[in-house]
C-alpha positions as CSV (number, residue, x, y, z in Angstrom):
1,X,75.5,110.3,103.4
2,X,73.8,113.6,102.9
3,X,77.2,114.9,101.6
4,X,77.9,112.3,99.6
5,X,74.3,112.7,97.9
6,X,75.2,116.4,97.0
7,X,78.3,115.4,95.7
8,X,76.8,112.9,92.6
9,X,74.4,116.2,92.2
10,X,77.1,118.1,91.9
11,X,78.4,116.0,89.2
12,X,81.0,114.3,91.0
13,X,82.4,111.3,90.0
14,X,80.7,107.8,91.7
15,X,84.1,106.2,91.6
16,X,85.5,109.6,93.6
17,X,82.1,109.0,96.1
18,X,82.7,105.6,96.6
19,X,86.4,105.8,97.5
20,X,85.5,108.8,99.8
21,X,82.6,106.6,101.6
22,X,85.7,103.8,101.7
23,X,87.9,106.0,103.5
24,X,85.6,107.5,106.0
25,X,84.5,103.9,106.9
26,X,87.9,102.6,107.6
27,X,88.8,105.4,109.7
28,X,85.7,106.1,111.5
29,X,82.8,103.3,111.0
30,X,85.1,100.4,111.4
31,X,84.8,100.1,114.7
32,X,81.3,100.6,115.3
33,X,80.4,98.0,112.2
34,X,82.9,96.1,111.5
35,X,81.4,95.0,108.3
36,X,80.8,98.3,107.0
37,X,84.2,98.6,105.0
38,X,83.7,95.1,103.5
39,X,80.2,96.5,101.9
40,X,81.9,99.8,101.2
41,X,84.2,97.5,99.1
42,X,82.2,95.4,97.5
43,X,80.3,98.8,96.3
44,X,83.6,100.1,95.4
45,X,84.2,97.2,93.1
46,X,80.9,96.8,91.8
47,X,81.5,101.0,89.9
48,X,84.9,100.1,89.2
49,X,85.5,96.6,88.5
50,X,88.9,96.5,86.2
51,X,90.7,98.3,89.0
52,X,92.6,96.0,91.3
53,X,90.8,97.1,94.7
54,X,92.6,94.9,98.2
55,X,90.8,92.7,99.3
């Protein structure tokens, strides 16, 4: 998360954040949360709702 907070000060983009944060849950959170991805989702969809995003 610390990386992800220098990123937005950076000036990166939340939508670019959020999709990282979606990745690196899917890959390496999933199995030790398994309801991490669906909240990294559900964030993901809250910064960028007009964009179809699976379900």
């Amino acid at each position: 998360m610390l990386k992800c907070n220098r990123m937005l000060e950076a000036g990166e983009a939340p939508l670019y954040v959020a999709i990282r944060i979606t990745r690196f849950t899917s890959e390496d959170v999933g199995l030790a949360a398994p309801y991490a991805l669906e909240i990294a989702v559900c964030r993901l969809r809250v910064l960028h709702p007009t964009q179809s995003v699976p379900k």
